[in-house]
C-alpha positions in Angstrom: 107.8 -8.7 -15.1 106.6 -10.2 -18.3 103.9 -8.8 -20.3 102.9 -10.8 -24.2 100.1 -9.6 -25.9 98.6 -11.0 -29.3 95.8 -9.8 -31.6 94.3 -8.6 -28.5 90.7 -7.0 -30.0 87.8 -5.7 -27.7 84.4 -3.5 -28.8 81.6 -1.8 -26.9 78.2 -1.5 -28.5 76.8 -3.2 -31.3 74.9 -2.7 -34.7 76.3 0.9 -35.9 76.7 2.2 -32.3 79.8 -0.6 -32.3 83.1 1.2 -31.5 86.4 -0.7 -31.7 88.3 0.4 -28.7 91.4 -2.5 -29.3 92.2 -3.0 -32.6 94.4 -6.4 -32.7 97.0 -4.9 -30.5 100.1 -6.6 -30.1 103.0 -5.7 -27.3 106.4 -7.8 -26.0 107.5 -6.5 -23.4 109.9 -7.2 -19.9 111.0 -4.6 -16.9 112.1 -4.6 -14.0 109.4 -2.2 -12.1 107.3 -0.1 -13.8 105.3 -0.1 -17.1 103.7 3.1 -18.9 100.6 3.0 -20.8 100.4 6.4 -22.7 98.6 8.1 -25.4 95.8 10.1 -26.1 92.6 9.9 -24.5 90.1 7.6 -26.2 93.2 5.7 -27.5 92.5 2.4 -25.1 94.8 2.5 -22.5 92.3 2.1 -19.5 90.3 -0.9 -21.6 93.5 -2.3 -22.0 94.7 -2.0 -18.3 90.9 -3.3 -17.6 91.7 -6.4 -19.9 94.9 -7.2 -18.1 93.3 -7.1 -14.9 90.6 -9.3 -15.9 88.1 -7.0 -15.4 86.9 -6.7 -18.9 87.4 -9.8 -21.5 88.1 -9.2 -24.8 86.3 -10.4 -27.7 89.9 -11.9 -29.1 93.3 -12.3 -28.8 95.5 -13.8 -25.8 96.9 -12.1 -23.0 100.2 -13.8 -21.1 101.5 -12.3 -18.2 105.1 -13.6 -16.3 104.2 -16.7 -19.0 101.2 -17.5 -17.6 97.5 -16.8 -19.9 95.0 -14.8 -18.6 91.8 -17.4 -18.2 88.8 -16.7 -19.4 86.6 -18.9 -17.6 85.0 -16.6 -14.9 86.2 -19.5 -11.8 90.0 -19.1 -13.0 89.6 -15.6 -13.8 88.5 -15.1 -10.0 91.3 -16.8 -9.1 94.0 -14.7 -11.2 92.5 -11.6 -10.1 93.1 -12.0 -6.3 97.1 -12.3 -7.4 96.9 -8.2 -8.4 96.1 -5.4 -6.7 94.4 -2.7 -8.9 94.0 1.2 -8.0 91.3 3.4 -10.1 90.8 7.2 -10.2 87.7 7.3 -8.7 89.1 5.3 -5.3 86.0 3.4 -5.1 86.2 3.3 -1.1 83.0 2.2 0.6 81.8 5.5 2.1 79.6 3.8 5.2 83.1 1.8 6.0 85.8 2.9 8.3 89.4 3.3 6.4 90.4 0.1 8.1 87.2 -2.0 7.3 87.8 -0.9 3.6 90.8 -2.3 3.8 89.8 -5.6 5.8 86.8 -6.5 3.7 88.5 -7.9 0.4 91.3 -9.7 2.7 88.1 -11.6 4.5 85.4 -11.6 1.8 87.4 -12.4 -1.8 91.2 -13.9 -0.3 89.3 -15.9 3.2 91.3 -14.4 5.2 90.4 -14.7 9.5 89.4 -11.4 11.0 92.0 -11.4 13.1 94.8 -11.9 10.0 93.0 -9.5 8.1 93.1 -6.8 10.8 96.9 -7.5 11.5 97.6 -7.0 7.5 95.6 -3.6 7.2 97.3 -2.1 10.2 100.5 -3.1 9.0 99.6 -1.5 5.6 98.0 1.7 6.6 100.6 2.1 9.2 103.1 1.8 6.0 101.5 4.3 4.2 101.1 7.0 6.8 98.1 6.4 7.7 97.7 5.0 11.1 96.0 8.1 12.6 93.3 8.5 10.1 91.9 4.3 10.2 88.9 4.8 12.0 87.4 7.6 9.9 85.2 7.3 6.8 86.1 8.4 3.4 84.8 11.7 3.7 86.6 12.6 6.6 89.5 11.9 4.5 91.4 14.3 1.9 91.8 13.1 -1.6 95.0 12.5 -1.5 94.0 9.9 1.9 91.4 7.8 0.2 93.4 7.4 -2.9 96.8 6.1 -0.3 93.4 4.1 1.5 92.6 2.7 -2.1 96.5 1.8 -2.2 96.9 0.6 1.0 93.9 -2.1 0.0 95.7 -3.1 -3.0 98.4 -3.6 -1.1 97.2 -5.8 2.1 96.2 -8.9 -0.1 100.2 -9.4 -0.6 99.4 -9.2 -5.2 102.2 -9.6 -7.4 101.8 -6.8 -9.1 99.7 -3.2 -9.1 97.8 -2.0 -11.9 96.9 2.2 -11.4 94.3 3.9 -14.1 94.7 7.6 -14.0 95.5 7.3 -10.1 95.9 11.4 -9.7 93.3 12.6 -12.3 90.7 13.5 -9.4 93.4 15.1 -7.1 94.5 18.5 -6.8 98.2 19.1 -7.4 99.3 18.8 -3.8 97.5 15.4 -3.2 98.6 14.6 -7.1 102.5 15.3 -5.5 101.7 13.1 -2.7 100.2 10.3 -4.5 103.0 10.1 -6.9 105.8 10.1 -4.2 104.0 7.4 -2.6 104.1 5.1 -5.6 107.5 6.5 -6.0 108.4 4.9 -3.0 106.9 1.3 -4.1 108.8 1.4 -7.0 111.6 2.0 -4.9 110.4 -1.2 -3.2 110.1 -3.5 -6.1 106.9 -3.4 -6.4 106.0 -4.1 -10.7 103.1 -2.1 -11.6 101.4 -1.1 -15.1 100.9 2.7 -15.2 98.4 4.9 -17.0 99.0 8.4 -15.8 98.5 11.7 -17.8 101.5 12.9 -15.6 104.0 12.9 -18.4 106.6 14.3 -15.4 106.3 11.8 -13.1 105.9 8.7 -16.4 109.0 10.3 -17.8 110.8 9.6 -14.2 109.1 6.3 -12.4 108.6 4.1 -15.6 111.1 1.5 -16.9 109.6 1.4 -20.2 106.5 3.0 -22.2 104.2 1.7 -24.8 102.3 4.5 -26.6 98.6 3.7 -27.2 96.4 5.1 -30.1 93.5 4.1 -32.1 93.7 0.8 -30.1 97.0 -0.2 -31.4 100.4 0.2 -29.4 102.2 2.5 -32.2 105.6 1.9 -29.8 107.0 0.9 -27.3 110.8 1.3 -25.5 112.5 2.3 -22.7 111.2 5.3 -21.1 114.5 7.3 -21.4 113.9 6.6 -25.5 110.6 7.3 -26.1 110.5 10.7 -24.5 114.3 11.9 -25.7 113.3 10.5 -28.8 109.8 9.6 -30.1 109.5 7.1 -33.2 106.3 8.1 -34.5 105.0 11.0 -35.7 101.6 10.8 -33.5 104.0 10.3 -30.5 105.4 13.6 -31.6 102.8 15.3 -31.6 101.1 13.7 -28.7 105.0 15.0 -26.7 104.6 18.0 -27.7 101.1 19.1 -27.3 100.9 17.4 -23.4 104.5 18.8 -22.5 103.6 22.5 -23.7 101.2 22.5 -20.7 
């Protein structure tokens, strides 16, 4: 996967409550599966994962992914974002829907999908991911760990060609956070590309191809993964090392 960024700027607020949270930040990058965004909190990573999922447009600066430009016309912009899949902390499951339904719904309502097609995928998906037995129940009949591989599986079923997770563990205990992690492991293992913001410096250090190190809305560096934890080029990438590693 390709990923060019250039100038890429983007505020919230205005007047003196304005707060730059992307400060002209540029990144060149190509891997094979899996893409890091780390760094400190605040720093911009989820705005900027939120940007390249066209979920938030930026207020300048281009984004080009597998050599194609992100659109910013809402109608094309609709159109780019049924090509990902993208998977939050927060699962954002509907909680009067069934597992399955939550998995049916954007097949039929966003990609047009026939009920029956739609039905076929989300077995097929949940039935992939282990969860076969649990398809008829609600999200609160469901662990943590379940809704999150539910939020996965719906990513998933619309076929996307490539998965964008923000923080996918930070609202799971560390057995669900295990099981979470192994399962995108396993798509990895696949072939699936994804971008990654995790705080799990573990799991980064051992899934992602490459990194880019986020603060202050700038990417301070970026390198293979294998680099930029053995060794760090900047000294807030030090320091950010070996403050999250001495947990």
């Amino acid at each position: 996967m390709k990923l060019e960024i250039e100038k890429l700027t983007k505020s919230f607020g205005s007047g003196d409550q304005k707060q730059r949270v992307l400060d002209s930040l540029n990144l060149k990058v190509e891997f094979p599966h899996v893409l890091a965004l780390l760094g400190p909190s605040g720093g911009g990573k989820s705005t900027l994962l939120r940007v390249i999922a066209g979920l938030e447009q930026s207020d300048g600066g281009e984004v080009i992914v597998n050599g194609e430009s992100i659109p910013h016309q809402e109608r094309n912009l609709r159109n780019y974002r049924r090509s990902l899949g993208v998977v939050f902390q927060s699962f954002n499951l509907f909680p009067h829907m069934t597992a399955m339904c939550n998995v049916m719904l954007p097949l039929t309502a966003v990609h047009g999908l026939e009920t029956t097609e739609a039905r076929r995928r989300a077995v097929e998906v949940l039935e992939r991911l282990g969860l076969a037995e649990h398809a008829e129940k609600n999200p609160m009949q469901l662990s943590g760990g379940q809704r999150q591989r539910v939020a996965i599986a719906r990513a998933l079923a619309a076929r996307p060609q490539f998965l964008l997770f923000d923080e996918p563990t930070s609202a799971l205990d560390p057995e669900m956070t295990a099981e979470v992690l192994q399962l995108i492991a396993e798509l990895k293992e696949e072939g699936t590309p994804m971008l990654l913001v995790t705080h799990e410096m573990g799991f980064a250090r051992k899934i992602a191809d490459h990194v880019a190190f986020i603060s202050a809305g700038r990417v301070l560096e970026s390198g293979s993964a294998s680099e930029f934890f053995k060794t760090p080029q900047t000294t807030q990438a030090v320091r950010f090392l070996e403050k999250v590693l001495a947990y």
